[in-house]
C-alpha positions in Angstrom: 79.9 125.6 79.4 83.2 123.6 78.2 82.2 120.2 77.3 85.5 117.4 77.4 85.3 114.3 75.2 86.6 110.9 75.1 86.2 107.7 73.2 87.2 104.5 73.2 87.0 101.8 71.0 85.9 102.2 66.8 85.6 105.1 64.5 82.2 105.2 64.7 82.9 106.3 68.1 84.9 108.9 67.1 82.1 109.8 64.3 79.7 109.7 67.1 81.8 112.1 68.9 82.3 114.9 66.5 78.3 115.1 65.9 77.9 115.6 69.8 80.7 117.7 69.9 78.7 119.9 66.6 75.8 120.0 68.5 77.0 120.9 71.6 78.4 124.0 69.8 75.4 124.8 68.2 73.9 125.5 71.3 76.4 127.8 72.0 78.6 125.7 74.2 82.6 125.0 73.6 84.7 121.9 73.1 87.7 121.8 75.4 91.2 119.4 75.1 91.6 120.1 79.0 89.9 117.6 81.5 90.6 120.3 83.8 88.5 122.6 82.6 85.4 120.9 81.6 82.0 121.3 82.9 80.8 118.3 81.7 82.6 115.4 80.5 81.1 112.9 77.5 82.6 109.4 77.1 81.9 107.0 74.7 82.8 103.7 76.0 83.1 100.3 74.0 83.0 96.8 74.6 84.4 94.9 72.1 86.1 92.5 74.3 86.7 92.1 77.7 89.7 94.3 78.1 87.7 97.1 76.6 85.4 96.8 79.1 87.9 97.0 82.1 89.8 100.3 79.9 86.2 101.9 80.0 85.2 101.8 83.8 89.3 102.5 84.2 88.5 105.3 82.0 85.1 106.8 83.9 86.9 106.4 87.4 89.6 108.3 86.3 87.9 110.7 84.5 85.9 111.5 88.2 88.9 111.2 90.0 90.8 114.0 88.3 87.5 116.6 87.7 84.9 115.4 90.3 82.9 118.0 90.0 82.3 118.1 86.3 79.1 116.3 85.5 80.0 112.7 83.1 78.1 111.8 80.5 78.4 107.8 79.3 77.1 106.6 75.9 78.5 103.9 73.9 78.5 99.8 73.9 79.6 99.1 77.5 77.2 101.7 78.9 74.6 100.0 76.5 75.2 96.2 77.8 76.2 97.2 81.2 73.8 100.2 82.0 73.1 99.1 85.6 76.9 98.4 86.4 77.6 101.5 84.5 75.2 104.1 86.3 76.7 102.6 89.8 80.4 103.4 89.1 81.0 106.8 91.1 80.4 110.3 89.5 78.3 109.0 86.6 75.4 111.7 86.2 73.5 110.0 82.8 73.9 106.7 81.5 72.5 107.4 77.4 71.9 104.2 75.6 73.1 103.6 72.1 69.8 103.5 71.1 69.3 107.2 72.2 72.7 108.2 71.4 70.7 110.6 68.9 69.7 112.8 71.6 72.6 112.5 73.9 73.2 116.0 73.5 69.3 117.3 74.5 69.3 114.6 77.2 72.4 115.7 78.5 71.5 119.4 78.4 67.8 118.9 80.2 68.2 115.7 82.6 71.6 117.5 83.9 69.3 120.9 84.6 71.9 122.2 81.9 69.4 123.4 79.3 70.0 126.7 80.2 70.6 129.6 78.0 74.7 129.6 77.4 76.2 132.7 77.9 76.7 133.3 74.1 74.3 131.4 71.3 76.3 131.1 68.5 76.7 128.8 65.0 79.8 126.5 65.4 82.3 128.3 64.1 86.0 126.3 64.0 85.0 122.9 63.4 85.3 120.6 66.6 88.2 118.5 65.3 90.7 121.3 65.7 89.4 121.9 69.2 90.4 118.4 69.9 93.7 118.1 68.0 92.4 116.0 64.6 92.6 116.8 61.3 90.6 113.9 59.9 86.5 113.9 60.3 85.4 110.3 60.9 81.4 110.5 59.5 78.8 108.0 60.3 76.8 106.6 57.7 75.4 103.3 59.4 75.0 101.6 62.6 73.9 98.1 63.2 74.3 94.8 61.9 72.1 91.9 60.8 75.0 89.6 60.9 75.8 87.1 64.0 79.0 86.4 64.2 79.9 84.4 67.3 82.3 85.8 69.0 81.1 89.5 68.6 78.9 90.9 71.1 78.9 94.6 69.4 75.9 93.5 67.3 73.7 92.6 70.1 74.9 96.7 71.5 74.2 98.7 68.5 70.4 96.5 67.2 69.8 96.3 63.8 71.2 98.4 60.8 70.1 102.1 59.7 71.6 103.9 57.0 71.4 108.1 56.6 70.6 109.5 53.9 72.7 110.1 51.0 71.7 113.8 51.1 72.6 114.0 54.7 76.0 112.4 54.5 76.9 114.8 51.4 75.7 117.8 53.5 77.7 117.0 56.8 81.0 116.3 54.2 80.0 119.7 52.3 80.0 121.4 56.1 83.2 119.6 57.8 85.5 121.0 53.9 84.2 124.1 54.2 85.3 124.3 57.9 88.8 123.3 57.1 89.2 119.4 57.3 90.4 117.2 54.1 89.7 114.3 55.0 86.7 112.5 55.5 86.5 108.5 56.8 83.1 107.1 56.2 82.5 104.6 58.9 79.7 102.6 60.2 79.3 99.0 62.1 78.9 97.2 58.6 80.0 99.4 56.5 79.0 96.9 53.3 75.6 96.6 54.4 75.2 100.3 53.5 71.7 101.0 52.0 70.1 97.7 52.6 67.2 99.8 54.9 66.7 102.8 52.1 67.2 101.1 48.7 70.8 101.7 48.1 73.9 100.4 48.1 77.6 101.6 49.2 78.9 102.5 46.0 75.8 104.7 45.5 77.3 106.4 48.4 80.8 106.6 47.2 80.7 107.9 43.9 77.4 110.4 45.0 80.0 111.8 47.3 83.1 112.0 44.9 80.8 113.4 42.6 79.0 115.9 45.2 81.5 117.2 47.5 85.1 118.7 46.6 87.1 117.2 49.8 90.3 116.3 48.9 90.4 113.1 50.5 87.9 109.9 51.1 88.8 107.2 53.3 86.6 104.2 54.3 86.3 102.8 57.9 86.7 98.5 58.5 84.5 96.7 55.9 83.6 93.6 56.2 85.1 91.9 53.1 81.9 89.6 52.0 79.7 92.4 50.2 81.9 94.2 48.0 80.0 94.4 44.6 81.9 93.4 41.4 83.6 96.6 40.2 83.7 97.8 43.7 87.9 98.2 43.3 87.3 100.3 39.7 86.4 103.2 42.1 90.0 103.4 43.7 90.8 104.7 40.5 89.3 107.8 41.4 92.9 109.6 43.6 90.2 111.3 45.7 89.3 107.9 47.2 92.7 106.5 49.0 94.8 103.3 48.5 93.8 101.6 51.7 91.0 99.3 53.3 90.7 97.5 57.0 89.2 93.7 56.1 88.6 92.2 59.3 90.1 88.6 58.3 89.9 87.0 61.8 91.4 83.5 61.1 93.1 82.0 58.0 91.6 78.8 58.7 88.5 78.1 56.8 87.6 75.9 59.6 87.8 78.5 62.3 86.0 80.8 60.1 83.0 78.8 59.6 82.9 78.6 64.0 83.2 82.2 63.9 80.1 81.9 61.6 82.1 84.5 59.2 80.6 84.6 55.7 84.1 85.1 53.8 86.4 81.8 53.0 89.8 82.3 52.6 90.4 81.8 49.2 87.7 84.9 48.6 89.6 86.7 50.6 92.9 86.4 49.0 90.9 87.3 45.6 89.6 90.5 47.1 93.3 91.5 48.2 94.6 90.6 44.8 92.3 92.7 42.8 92.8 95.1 44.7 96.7 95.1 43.8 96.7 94.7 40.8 94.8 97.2 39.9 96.1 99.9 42.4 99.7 99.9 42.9 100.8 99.7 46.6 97.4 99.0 47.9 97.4 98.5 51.4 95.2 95.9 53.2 95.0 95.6 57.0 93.4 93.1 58.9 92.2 91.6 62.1 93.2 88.4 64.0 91.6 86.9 66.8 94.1 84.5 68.1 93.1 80.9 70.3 89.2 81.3 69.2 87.6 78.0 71.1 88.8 74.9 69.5 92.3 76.5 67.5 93.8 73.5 67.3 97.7 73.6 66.2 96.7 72.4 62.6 94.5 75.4 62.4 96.7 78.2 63.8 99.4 77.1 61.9 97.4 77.0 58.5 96.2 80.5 59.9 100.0 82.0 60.3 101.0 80.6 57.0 97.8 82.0 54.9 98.8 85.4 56.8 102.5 84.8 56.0 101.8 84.0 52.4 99.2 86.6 51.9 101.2 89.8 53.7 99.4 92.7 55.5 100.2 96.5 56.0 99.1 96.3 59.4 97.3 93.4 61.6 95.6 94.1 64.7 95.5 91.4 67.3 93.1 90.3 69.6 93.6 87.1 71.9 90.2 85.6 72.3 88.2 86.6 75.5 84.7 85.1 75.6 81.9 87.4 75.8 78.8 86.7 78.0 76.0 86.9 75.4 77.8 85.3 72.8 77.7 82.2 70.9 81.2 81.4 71.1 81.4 82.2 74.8 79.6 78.5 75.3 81.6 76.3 72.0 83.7 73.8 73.9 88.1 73.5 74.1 88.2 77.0 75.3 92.2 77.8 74.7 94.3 78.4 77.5 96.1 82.1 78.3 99.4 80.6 78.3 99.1 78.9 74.7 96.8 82.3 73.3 99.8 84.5 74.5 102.4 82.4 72.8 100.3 82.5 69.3 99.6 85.9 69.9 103.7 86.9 70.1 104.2 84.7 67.4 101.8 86.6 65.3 103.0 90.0 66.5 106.6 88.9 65.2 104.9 88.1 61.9 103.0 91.2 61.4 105.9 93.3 61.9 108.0 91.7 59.5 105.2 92.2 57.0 105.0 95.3 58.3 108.1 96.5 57.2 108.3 94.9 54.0 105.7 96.5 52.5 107.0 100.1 53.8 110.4 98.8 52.0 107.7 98.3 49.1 106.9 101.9 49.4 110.1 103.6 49.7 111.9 105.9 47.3 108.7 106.3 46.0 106.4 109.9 46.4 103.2 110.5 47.9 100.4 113.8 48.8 101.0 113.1 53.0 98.8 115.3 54.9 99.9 116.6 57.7 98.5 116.4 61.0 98.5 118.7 64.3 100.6 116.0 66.0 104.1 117.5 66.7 107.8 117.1 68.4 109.8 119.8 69.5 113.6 117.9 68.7 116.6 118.8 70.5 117.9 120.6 67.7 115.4 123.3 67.5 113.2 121.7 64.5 109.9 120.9 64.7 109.0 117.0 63.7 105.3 116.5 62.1 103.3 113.4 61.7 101.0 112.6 58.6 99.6 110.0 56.4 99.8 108.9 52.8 97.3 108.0 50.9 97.4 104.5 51.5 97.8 105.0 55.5 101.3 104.8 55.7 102.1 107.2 58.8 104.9 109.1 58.3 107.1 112.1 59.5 109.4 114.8 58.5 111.4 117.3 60.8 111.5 120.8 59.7 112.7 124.3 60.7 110.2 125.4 63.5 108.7 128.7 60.9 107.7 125.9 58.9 104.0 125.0 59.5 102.9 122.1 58.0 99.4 121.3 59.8 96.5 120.2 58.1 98.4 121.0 54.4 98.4 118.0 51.7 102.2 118.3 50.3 104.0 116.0 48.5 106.8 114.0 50.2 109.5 111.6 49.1 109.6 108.1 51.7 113.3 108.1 52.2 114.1 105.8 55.4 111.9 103.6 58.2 113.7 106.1 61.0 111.8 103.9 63.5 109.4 101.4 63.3 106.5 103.5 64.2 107.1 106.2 61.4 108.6 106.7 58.2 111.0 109.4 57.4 109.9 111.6 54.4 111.3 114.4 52.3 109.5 117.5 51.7 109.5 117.8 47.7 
């Protein structure tokens, strides 16, 4: 049987993904890229705000529409809050909880009368990730959350926090280098809380892995920026362990923050990044916003934009504030209108991309290992353009001669010029 999957949403969705997708091939069925020809379809949906949840049913309807008569699987955060809504929308076959996510696969095989013996039993043999055009493996190490803050309704879908075991993250690393990838991500819904359930602690994990596995590359997922350890930034010294994190910042207002019920203030904050750069050079730090949370007054935006301003980003996502049944903040009074959230919202998108681009400026001239990705363009003059990543998540690109393969090598590259604004052009050294 050919098994299509789709995610939405967080890299533990995609780390989610890739285990099914193992499994699935372990009992002897195949991964396919085309809708087309699937048999069964898996999505893991997410509901992280509002407009997640519309792209997810969007998602399942037009998943049916286009191969009604492969049988669809739905897991994931929006399936989990909304399993009756869910199970209604047409073609949905099997609605799997993210408490059972664990046995999606054997549910999906039995409940589905699929549990049949495949034509062929076989081991996985390529890994998954080049059936489905990635290069990077994103690896779970911990769901949950004990934290409640008020805005976020993923807490209340995932229940409370369980790590893996060290042991278990070191074999499935072990298993995805010897398959071919070279990068690992290690994600999880709070990341930092790593170990609290199994006395130990996220730089256990790190350095057991550095130490333990020979992957060339280590990434970490979002972490939220309140329980890094002291020392935590001494392991960046290590070049296996790359130059970048995701802190979810959500407001630089100290005020806002503490409505949010976040556990970080800002001046913290703006220590953690500093340390960070001054002991890594070109360390990039990303971000999250959430723009006109209930009661943003104009004091507090602006003292959000300028912290933002004065602090710089490499990247900033931004989300306007949607309230979330189930949620604290969905109740706090002074709700924001659309029209004033959308006009702080382009503000800030003008902001980040002027950060943006100065710290790529900061970056060019200078060289870097880029790993290249499956992700190509065939140009007009023949050449083949590939897309890849430094080591502090810079994405970049480089247009060779089409005998040239570059996929899933780590070569060095010089950054020689922002060709667009969604890329950077590199050199080939």
């Amino acid at each position: 049987m050919q098994i299509h999957l789709k995610t939405l949403g967080c890299r533990l969705n995609e780390a989610e993904l890739e285990t099914w997708a193992q499994a699935f091939q372990a009992q002897g069925h195949s991964i396919t890229r085309q809708l087309d020809d699937a048999q069964m379809v898996v999505i893991n949906s997410c509901a992280v705000t509002q407009d997640a949840v519309k792209k997810s049913k969007q998602l399942i309807r037009r998943i049916h529409r286009d191969n009604p008569q492969a049988k669809l699987v739905v897991s994931g955060c929006y399936a989990t809050l909304n399993e009756t809504e869910a199970a209604q929308l047409m073609g949905v076959d099997l609605i799997v909880g993210n408490q059972d996510k664990n046995q999606l696969v054997e549910k999906a095989l039995t409940e589905l009368n699929l549990d049949s013996m495949p034509a062929m039993s076989t081991e996985p043999g390529e890994v998954s990730l080049f059936s489905r055009g990635r290069q990077r493996a994103f690896v779970k190490v911990q769901d949950g959350c004990r934290y409640r803050c008020t805005f976020c309704i993923v807490t209340v879908a995932r229940g409370e926090e369980h790590s893996r075991a060290i042991d278990d993250v070191i074999a499935e690393i072990n298993s995805l280098h010897s398959q071919g990838i070279n990068e690992a991500i290690i994600t999880g819904v709070h990341l930092g809380g790593y170990g609290s359930d199994i006395n130990s602690h996220l730089v256990e994990l790190i350095e057991t892995i550095l130490e333990k596995t020979q992957i060339p590359r280590l990434r970490l997922g979002s972490l939220e920026p309140w329980e890094l350890p002291p020392g935590f930034f001494e392991l960046f010294k290590n070049p296996r362990l790359m130059p970048h994190l995701h802190l979810p910042l959500q407001s630089g207002s100290d005020s806002v923050l503490r409505r949010m019920a976040r556990r970080c203030k800002t001046e913290e904050f703006a220590e953690m990044v500093q340390q960070a750069r001054a002991l890594i050079p070109n360390f990039n730090i990303t971000t999250d916003i959430i723009v006109g949370f209930p009661g943003e007054t104009e004091q507090e935006w602006q003292e959000s934009y300028d912290y933002i301003q004065k602090l710089g980003f490499g990247h900033i996502h931004i989300f306007s504030y949607s309230p979330r049944e189930g949620t604290k903040a969905a109740g706090l009074p002074d709700q924001i209108s659309q029209a004033l959230k959308k006009q702080r919202s382009k503000q800030l998108h003008e902001l980040a991309e002027t950060l943006k681009q100065e710290f790529v400026a900061e970056n060019l001239s200078s060289s870097a290992n880029v790993l290249w990705e499956g992700q190509t363009e065939i140009l007009d003059n023949g050449k083949i353009r590939y897309f890849g990543y430094t080591p502090n998540y810079l994405r970049v690109a480089c247009d060779v001669d089409s005998a040239i393969k570059l996929e899933n090598q780590i070569l060095p590259a010089k950054l020689s010029d922002v060709a667009e604004t969604k890329f950077v052009a590199v050199e080939l050294i």
